[in-house]
C-alpha positions in Angstrom: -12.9 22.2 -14.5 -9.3 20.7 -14.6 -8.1 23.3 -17.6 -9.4 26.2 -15.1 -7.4 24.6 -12.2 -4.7 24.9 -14.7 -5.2 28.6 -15.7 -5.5 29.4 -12.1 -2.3 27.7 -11.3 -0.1 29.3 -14.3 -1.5 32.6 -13.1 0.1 32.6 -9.9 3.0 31.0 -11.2 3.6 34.2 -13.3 3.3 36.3 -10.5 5.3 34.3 -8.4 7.9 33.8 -11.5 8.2 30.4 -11.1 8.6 28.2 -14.6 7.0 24.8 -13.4 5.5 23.6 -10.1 5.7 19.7 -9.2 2.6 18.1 -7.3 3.3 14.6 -6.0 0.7 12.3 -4.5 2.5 12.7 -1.2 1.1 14.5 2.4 3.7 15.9 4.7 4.7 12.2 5.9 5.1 10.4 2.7 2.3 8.0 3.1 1.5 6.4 -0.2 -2.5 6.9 1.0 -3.6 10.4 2.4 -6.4 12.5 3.7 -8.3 14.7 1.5 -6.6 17.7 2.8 -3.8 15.9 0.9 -5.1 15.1 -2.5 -3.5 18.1 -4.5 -2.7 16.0 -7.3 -6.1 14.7 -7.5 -7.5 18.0 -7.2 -5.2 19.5 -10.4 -5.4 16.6 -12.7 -8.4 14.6 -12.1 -6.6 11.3 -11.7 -8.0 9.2 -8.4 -5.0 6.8 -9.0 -2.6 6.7 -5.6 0.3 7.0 -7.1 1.7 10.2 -9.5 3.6 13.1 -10.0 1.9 15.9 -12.0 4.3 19.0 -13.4 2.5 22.2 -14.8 4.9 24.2 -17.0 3.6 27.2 -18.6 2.6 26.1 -22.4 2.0 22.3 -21.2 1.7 19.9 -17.9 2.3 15.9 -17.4 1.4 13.5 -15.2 3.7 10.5 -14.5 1.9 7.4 -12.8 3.0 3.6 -13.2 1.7 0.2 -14.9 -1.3 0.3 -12.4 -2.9 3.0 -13.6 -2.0 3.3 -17.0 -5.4 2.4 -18.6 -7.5 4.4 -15.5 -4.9 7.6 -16.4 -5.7 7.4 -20.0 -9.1 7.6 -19.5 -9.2 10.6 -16.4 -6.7 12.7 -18.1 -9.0 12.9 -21.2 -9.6 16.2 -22.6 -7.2 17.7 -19.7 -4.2 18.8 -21.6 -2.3 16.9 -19.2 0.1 14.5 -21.1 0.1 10.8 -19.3 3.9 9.6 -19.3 4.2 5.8 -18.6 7.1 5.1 -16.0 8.9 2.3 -16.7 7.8 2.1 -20.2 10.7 2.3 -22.9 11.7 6.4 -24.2 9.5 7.6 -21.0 11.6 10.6 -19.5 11.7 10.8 -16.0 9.6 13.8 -14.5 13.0 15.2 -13.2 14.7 14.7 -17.0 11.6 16.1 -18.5 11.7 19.2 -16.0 15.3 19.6 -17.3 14.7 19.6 -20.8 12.2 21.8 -21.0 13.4 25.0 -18.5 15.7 27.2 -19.7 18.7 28.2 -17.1 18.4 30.4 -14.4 14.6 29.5 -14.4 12.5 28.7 -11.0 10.6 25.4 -10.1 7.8 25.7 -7.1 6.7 22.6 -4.9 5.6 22.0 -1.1 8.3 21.1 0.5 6.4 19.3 3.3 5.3 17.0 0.5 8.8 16.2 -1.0 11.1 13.7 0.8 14.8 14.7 1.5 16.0 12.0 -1.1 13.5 13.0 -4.1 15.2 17.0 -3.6 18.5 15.4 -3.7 18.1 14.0 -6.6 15.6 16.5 -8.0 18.8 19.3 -7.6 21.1 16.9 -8.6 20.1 16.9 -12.4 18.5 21.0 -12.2 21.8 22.1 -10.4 23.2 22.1 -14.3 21.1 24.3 -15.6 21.6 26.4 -12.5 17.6 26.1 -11.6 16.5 27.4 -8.0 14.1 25.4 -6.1 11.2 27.2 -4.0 10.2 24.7 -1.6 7.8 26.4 0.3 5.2 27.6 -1.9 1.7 25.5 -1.4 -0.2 27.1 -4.9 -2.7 24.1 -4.3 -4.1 25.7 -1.6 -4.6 29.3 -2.9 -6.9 27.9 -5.5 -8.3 25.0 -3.9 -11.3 27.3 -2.3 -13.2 24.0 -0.5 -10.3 22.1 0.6 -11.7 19.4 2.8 -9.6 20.1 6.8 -7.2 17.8 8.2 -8.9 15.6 9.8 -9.8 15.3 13.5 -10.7 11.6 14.4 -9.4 10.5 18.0 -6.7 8.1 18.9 -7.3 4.6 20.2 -4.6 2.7 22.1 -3.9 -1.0 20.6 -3.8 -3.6 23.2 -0.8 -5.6 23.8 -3.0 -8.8 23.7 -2.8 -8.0 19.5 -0.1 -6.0 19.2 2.3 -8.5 21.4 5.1 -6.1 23.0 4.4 -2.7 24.7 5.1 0.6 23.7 7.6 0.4 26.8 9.7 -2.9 25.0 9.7 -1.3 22.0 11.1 1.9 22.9 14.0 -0.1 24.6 14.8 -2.1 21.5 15.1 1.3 19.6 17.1 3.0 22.0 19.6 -0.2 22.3 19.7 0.4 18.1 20.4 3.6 18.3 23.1 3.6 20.9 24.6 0.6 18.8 24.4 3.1 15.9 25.8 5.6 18.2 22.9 8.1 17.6 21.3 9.9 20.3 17.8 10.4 19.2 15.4 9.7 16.6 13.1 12.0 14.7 9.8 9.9 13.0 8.1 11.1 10.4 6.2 8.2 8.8 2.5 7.7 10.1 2.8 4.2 10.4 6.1 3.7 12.0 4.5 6.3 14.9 1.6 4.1 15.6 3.2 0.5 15.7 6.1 2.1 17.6 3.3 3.5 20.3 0.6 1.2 20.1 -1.7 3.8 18.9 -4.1 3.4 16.1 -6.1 6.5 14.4 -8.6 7.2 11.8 -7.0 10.5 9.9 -6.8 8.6 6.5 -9.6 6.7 5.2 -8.6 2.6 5.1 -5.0 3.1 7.0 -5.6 3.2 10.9 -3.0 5.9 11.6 -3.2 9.8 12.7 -1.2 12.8 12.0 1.8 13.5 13.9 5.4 13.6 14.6 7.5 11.5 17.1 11.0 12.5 19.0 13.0 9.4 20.7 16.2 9.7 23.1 16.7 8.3 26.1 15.3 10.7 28.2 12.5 11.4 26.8 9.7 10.8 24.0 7.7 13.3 22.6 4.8 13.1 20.3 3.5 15.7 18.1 -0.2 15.2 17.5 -3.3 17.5 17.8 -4.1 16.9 21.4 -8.1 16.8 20.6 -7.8 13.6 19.1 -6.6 12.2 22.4 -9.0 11.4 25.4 -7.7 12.8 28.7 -7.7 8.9 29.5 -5.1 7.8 27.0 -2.9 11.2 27.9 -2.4 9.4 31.9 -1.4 6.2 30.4 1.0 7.6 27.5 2.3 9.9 30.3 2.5 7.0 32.5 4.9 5.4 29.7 7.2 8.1 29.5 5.2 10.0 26.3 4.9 13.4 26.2 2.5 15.0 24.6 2.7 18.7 22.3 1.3 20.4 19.3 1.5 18.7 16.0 2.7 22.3 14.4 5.5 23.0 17.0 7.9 20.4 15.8 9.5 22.8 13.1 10.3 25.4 15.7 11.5 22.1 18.2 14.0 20.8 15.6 15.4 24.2 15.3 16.2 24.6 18.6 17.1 21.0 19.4 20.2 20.1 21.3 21.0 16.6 20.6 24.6 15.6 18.9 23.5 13.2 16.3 19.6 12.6 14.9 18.7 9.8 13.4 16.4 10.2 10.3 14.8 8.4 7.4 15.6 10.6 4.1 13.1 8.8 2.4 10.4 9.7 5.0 11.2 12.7 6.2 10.3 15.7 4.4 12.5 18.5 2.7 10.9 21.2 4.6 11.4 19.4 8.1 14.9 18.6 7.3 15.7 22.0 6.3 14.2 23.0 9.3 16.9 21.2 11.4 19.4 22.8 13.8 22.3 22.6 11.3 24.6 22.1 14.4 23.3 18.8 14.8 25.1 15.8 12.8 22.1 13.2 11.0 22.6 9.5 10.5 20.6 8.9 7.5 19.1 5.2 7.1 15.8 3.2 6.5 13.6 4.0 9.8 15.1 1.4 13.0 10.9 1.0 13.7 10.4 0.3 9.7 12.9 -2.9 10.1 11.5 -4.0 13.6 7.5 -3.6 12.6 7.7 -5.3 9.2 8.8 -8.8 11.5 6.1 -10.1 13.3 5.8 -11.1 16.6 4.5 -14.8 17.5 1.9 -13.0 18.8 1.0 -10.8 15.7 1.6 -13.6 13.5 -1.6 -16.3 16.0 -3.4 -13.0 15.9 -3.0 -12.9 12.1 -3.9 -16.5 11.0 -7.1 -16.1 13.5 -8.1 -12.9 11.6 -7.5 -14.9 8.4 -9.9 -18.0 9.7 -12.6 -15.2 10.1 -12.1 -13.2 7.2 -12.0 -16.9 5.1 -15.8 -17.5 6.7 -17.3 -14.5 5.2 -15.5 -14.4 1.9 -17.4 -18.2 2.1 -20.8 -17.0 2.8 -20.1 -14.0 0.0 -18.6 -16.6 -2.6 -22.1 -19.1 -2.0 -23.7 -15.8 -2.1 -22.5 -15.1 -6.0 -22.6 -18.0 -6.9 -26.4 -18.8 -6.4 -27.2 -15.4 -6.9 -29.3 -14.8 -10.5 -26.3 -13.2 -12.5 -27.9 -10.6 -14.2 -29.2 -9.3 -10.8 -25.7 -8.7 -9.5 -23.5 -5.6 -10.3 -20.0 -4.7 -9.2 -21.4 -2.0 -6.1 -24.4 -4.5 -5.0 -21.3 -7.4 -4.8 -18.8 -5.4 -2.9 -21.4 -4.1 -0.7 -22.7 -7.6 0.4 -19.0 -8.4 1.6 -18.5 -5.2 3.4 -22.0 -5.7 5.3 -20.6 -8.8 6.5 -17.0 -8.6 7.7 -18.6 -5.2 9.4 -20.2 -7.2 11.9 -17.0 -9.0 12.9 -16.4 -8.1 17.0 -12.9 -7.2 16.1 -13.9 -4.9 12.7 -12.8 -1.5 11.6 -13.3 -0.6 8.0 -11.9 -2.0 5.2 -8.5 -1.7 4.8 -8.5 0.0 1.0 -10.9 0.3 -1.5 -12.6 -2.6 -3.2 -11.3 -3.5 -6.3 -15.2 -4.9 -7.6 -14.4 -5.4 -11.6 -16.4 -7.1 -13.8 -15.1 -8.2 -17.2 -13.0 -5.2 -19.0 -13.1 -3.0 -15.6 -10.8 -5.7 -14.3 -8.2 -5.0 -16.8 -7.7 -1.7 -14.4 -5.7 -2.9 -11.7 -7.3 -0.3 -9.4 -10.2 0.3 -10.7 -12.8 1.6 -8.3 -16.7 1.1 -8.9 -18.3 3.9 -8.9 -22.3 5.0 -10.1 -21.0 6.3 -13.4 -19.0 3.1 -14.0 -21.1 0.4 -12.0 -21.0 -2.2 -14.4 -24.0 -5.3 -14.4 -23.2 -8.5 -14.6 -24.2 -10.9 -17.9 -24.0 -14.5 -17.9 -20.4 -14.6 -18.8 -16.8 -13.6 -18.4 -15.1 -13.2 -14.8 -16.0 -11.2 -11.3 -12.6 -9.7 -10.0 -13.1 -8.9 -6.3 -9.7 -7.6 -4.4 -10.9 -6.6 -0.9 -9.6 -6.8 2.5 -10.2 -6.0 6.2 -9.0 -4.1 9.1 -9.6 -6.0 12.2 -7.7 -5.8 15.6 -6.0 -8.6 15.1 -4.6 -8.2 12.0 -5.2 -6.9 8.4 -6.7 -9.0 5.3 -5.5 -8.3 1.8 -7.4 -11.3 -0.7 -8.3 -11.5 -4.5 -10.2 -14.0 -5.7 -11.5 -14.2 -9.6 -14.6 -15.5 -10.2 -16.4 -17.2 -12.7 -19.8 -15.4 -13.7 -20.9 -17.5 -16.8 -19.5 -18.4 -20.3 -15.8 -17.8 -20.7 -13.6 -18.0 -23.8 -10.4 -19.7 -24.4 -8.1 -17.6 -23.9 -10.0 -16.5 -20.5 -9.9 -20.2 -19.0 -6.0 -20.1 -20.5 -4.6 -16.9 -18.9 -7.2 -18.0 -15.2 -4.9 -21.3 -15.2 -1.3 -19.4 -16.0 -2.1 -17.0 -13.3 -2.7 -19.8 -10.9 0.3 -21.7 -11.7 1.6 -18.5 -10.9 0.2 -18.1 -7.5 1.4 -21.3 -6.9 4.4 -21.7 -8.4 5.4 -18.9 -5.7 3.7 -20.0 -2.6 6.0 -23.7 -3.0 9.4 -21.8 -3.2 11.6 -22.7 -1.0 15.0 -20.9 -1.0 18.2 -19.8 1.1 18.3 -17.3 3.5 19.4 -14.5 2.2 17.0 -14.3 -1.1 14.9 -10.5 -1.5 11.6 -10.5 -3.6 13.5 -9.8 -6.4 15.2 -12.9 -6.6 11.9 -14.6 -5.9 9.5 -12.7 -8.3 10.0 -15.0 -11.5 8.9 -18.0 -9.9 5.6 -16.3 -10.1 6.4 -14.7 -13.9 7.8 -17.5 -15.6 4.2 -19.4 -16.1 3.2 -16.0 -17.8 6.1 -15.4 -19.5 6.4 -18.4 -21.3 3.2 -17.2 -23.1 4.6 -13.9 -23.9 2.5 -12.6 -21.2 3.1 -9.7 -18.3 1.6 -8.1 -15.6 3.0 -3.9 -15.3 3.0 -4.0 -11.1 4.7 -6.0 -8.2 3.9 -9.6 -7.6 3.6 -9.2 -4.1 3.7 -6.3 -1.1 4.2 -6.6 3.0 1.7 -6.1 5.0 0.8 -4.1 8.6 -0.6 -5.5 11.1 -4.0 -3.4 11.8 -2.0 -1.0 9.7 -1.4 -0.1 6.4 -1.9 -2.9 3.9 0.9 -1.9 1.9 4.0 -2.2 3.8 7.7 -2.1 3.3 10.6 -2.6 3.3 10.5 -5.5 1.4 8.2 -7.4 -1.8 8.3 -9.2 -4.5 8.7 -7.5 -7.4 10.9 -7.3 -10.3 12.6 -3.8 -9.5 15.8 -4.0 -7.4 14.6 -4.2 -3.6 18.2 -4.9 -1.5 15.8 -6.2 1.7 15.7 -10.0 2.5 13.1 -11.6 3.5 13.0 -12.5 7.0 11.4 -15.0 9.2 7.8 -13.5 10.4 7.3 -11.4 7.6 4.0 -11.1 5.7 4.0 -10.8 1.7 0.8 -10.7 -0.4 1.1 -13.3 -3.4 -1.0 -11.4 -6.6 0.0 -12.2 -9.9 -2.3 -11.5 -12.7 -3.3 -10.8 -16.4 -4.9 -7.8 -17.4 -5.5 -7.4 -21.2 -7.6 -3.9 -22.1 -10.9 -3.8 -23.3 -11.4 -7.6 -22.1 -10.5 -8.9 -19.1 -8.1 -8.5 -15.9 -7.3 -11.6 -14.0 -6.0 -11.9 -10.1 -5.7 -14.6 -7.5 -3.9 -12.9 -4.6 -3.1 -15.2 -1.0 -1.1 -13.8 1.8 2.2 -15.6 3.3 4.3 -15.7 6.0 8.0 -15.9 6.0 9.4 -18.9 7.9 12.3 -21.0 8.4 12.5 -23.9 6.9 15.5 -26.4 7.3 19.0 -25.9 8.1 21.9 -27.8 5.8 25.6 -27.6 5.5 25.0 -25.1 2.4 22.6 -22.5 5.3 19.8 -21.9 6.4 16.9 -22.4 3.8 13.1 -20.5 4.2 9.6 -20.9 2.7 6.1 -19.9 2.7 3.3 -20.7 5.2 0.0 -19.3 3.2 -2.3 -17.9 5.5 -5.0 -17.1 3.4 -8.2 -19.7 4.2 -10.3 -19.4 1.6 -11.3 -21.6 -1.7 -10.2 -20.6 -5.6 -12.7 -21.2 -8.2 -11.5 -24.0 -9.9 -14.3 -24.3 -13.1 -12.2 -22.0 -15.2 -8.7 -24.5 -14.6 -7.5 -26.1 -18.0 -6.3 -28.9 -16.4 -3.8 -30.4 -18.6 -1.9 -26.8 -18.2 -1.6 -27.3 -14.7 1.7 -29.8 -13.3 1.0 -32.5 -11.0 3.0 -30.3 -7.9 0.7 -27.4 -8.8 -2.3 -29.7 -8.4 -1.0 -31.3 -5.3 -0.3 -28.0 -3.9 -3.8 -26.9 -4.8 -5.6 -29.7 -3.2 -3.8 -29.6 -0.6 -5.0 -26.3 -0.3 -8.0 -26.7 -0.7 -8.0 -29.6 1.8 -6.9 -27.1 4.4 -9.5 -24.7 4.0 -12.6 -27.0 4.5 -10.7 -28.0 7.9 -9.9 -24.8 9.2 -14.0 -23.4 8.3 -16.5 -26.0 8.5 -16.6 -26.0 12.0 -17.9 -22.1 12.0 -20.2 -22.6 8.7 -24.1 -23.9 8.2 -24.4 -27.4 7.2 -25.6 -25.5 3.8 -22.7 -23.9 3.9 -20.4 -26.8 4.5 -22.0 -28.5 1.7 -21.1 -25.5 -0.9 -17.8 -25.7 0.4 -17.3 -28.9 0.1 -18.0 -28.9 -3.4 -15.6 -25.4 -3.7 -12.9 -27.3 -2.6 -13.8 -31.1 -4.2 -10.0 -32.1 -5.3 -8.7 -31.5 -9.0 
């Protein structure tokens, strides 16, 4: 099926005379998870993985994903044709390089330029400018072979209450505008899915786990506009938005309204904007290029956000208890990886304040774990023996707020090495959620407190240690993390950062214990202000796999302590059978 695709592709890239066309994982907004409608990658190579760039040239084709997916690629792109290059891994060209080296000059590349950020063609025509290679950016061969493309979709809109979301659509538009005018910009052109929904209080259901909706959104002082299918939006919510100043036109008709646009000076995100909307703009009109203004603002939390948050995370702990007790006097052999995540999905659903989960399950038993994303599915449904580890990464979308947890369980008899690498990704955990440090600090300078534990063993794990979060919004969210890759934003007080290191050795075993934080302040001395982590997370680790004498006395403090914290915060809500189970769950080191 995927070598057809291919041979259907080449063909009309011969009559269009193009020498290579670039599919990224990418719909028209840049949103690292996307409809259906979106999934061209997917649909050409057979990779499910979020993340990927494929490049069909005419003898050959490649698909470039990172340490995440590199064992789930290996085994997709089987019997494709499609070469998997490892990013990040030592001699791996860069798609961009790897285009280079391979066209001859003069030659032409095809992409969709609404899939493309301004940035990636920058760079892109940066290196292919050499070779004098022309770029046709708005050619979508995807969809002249893709016969049963699923639609965009058409779910409505729901407005978010300020009793969650903590300031109005109305405040935040001010705040923006007094950025802007600081910046001395005039308006403000969003692309970003996310960005559109915090900034408006509006929540959707066009991609599957992420509560946002197709659109477009124009800021200046006199007006706002937002560029959605007007279907999706109940004549109800159209008075209030109106009410609040929001206009409301057709999602297509904001190429044709940037061409005509008056305004001196746009403001725009080059990462998030696309190269077919930016081309699109009156070139009269002067851009200030920079990170979103509503990127900044939304990835600090409100005091409201953040009590919403920890009460999300008091109810999310009480079902991951009643799930845990569940597995654990469950008969093993019973269980499999779909039957487990299934039970926790059935209950947070009936949560007052539930809507979906906010990715994917990551259900892994024993070597499936190893695959950082793995998803279950019937073909790969594993059954559980009396031994080895249950890796369950799962999380919620609730009004008031969105879960992101990863808890490794024991299922029966583990080895050595098992029990070793469960207690060095621990200390890891750990070891980050007591760092205290100056204001100032990004995730970069943070991310060996969680690596060193690990590296001391000669050990790794190929993906970030940590990501932000959104608040009943995507569960991946930027600016900042904690990773080792160069990430120039600090970390400020009131924002959220998952806390995930882990192990993951193919063909055996993949090991995660993932918390959530909150930035805070800590104290302030003559050498500044210093911050730390409040973890947020209520919910026990499984502490039968610990080798004890690996662990330090702070790490074992910090874990009863912990552990201490949860049994308060839940017993109140659980059965007295429940209570007991805990109780022994979270019996000190």
């Amino acid at each position: 099926m995927i070598k057809e695709r291919l041979k259907n592709i080449r063909k009309l890239m011969q009559e269009n005379e193009i020498s290579a066309y670039i599919v990224p994982s990418f719909d028209a907004h840049k949103s690292e998870y996307v409809a259906e409608y979106w999934k061209c990658r997917e649909f050409i190579t057979g990779f499910t993985g979020s993340a990927g760039t494929a490049v069909i040239l005419k003898e050959k084709a490649g698909l470039w994903t990172d340490g995440r997916y590199f064992i789930q690629a290996e085994k997709q792109l089987k019997n494709s044709t499609i070469e998997l290059f490892k990013m990040g891994e030592p001699d791996t060209p860069d798609f961009k390089e790897w285009i280079f080296d391979n066209l001859e000059e003069n030659s032409k590349i095809g992409f969709d330029g609404r899939t493309f950020s301004l940035n990636e063609i920058r760079e892109l025509k940066n290196i292919l400018d050499k070779k004098n290679i022309e770029l046709i950016y708005d050619i979508d061969l995807i969809d002249k072979i893709w016969n049963d493309r699923p639609i965009i979709p058409n779910d409505h809109i729901m407005d978010h209450d300020i009793k969650f979301a903590g300031k109005s659509r109305t405040e935040k538009k001010k705040e923006v505008l007094a950025e802007l005018k600081k910046r001395e910009c005039d308006s403000l052109l969003l692309s970003s899915l996310d960005d559109i929904a915090w900034l408006l209080n509006l929540r959707g259901h066009d991609v599957n786990n992420n509560p946002v909706f197709y659109s477009y959104c124009f800021l200046n002082k006199d007006s706002t506009i937002l560029f959605v299918d007007k279907e999706k939006i109940s004549n109800e919510l159209i008075e209030k938005l109106e009410y609040d100043g929001i206009k409301i036109d057709d999602y297509i008709k904001i190429f044709d309204f940037v061409k005509n646009l008056k305004s001196k000076k746009i403001f725009i995100d080059p990462d998030k904007t696309s190269y077919l909307l930016y081309m699109s703009i009156n070139k009269n009109i002067k851009l200030l290029e920079d990170i979103n203004i509503t990127t900044l603002m939304k990835s600090k939390k409100n005091e409201i956000e953040i009590n919403n948050l920890k009460k999300s995370h008091i109810r999310d702990g009480i079902y991951m208890v009643k799930f845990l007790k569940w597995i654990d006097e469950s008969e093993k052999t019973e269980l499999d990886e779909i039957k487990a995540q299934e039970k926790l999905i059935n209950l947070r659903s009936k949560d007052k304040y539930s809507k979906g989960s906010s990715f994917d399950y990551i259900s892994a038993y024993k070597e499936n774990a190893a695959m950082m994303h793995y998803k279950a599915t019937k073909n790969s449904n594993k059954k559980f023996e009396n031994k080895g580890f249950y890796l369950l990464d799962s999380g919620e979308q609730y009004l008031d707020g969105t879960t992101d947890i990863t808890r490794t369980i024991k299922i029966g008899e583990l080895t050595e090495t098992e029990k070793r690498d469960y207690t060095l990704v621990l200390k890891a955990m750990i070891n980050l959620s007591m760092g205290k440090f100056l204001y100032g600090c990004t995730g970069t300078n943070l991310d060996i407190l969680a690596r060193r534990p690990i590296w001391e063993y000669g050990l790794d794990y190929k993906c970030g240690t940590g990501h932000g979060i959104g608040f009943f919004l995507n569960v991946h969210e930027g600016p900042h993390g904690i990773r080792t890759q160069y990430n120039k934003y600090k970390l400020e007080d009131g924002m959220i950062v998952t806390n995930e290191p882990g192990i993951y050795i193919k063909d055996s075993h993949g090991i995660r214990i993932e918390n959530t934080l909150l930035v805070k302040k800590s104290e302030k001395t003559e050498f500044g202000q210093f911050m730390e982590f409040e973890t947020i997370t209520v919910c026990p680790i499984d502490t039968r796999p610990i080798i004890k004498e690996l662990m330090s006395k702070e790490e074992i403090k910090w874990l009863n302590d912990f552990h201490k914290n949860v049994y308060d915060k839940l017993e109140e809500f659980l059965t007295e059978d429940e209570k007991e189970w805990l109780k022994n769950a979270t019996n000190p080191l």
